[in-house]
C-alpha positions in Angstrom: 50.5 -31.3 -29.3 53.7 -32.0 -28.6 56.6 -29.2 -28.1 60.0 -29.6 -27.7 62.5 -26.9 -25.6 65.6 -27.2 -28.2 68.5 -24.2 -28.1 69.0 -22.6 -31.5 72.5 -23.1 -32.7 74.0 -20.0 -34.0 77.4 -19.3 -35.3 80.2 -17.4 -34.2 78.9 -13.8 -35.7 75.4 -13.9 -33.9 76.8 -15.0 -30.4 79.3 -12.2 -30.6 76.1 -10.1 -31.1 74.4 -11.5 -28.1 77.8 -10.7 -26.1 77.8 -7.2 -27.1 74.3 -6.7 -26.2 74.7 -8.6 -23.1 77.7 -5.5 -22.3 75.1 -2.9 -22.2 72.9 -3.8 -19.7 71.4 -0.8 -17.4 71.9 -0.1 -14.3 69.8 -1.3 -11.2 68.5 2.6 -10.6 67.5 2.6 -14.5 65.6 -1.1 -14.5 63.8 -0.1 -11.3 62.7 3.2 -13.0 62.1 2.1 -16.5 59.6 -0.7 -14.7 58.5 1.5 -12.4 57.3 4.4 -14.9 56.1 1.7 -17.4 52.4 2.6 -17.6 53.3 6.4 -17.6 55.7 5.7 -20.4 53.5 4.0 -22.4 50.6 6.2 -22.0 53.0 8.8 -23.1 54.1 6.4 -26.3 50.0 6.2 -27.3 49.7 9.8 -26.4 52.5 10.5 -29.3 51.6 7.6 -31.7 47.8 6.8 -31.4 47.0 3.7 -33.3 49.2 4.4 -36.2 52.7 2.9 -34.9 51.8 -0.6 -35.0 50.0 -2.4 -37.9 47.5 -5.2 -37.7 49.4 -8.6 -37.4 47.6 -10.8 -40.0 49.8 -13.8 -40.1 49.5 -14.7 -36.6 47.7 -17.7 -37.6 50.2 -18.7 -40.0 53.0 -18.5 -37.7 50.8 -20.0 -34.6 48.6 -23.0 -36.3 47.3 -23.7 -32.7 45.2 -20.3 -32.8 43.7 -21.5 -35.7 39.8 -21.7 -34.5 38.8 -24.1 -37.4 41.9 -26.5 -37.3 39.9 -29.2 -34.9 43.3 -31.1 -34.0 44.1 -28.2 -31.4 40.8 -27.3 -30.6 38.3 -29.8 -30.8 35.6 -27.3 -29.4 33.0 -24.9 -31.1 34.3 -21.9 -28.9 37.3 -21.0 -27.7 39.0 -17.7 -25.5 42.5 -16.3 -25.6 43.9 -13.6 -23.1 46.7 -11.4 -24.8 48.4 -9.7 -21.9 50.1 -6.3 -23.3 47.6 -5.7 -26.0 48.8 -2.2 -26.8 46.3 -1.0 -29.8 45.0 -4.5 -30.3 46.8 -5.6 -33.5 47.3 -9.2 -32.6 43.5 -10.0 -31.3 41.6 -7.8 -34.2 42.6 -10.3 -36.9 41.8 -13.4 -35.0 38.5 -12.0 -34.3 37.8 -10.6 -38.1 38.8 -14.3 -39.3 37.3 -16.7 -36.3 33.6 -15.6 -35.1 34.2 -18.7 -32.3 36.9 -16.7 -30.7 36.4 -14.4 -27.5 39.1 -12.2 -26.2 40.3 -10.3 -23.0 43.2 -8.1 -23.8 45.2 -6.0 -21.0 47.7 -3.5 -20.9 49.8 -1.2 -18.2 48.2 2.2 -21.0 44.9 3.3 -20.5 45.1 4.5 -23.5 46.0 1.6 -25.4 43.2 -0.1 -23.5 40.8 2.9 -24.7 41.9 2.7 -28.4 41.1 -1.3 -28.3 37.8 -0.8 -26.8 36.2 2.3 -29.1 37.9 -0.1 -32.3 36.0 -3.4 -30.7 32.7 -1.1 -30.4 33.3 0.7 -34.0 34.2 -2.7 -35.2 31.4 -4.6 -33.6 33.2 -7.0 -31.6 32.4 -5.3 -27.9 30.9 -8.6 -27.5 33.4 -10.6 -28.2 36.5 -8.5 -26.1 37.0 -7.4 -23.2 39.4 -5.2 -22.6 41.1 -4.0 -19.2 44.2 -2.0 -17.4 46.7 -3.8 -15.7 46.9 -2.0 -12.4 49.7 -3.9 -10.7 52.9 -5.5 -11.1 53.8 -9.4 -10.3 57.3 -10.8 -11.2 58.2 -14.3 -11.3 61.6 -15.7 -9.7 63.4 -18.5 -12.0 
């Protein structure tokens, strides 16, 4: 599969969107603490909005043909795993797994909560076999 890395053009309007948003950046103090207090924030989010926030994304595999577990020109094999890092309630991975029985999934998350709600849905769902899901307990960052 081939991809190609090619910048959007957009016109005058949408870049002076992107400058105006670019103007109200936050602080230093404010992105340490927003990233530090990330899994107590969203545990807090979950704790407010359960599993009713969010709704199942059903045409992921519409807008990502490569997921597609019977479409042999991206994946030649039988079986096939994905990881989906910040899973929240699960409402990418539960449709791949309703539609594809080849596919098995680990999902993560900074909420234990989140993490919680995917893994009573997989076992009420009958897909514990098929995900895995786990807390993220640490932070790495990347430099670029």
């Amino acid at each position: 599969m081939e991809t190609s890395e090619v910048e959007p053009e957009i016109d005058i309007e949408q870049r002076k969107l992107l400058e105006k948003q670019d103007s109200r950046l936050v602080s230093q103090f404010d992105a340490f603490s927003l990233e530090r207090d990330a899994r107590k924030n969203w545990d807090k989010f979950y704790m407010r909005n359960s599993t009713n926030f969010f709704k199942d994304r059903h045409w992921t595999e519409r807008e990502f043909a490569e997921l597609d577990a019977d479409n042999r020109k991206y994946w030649p094999e039988q079986k096939y795993t994905i990881l989906e890092s910040g899973c929240g309630v699960g409402n990418f991975i539960f449709p791949i797994l309703k539609e594809y029985s080849s596919v098995r999934a680990f999902a993560c998350d900074f909420s234990i909560r989140a993490v919680n709600f995917v893994n009573s849905r997989a076992k009420k769902d009958g897909f514990d076999d098929r995900l895995t899901a786990f807390q993220v307990r640490g932070y790495a960052y990347a430099i670029i």
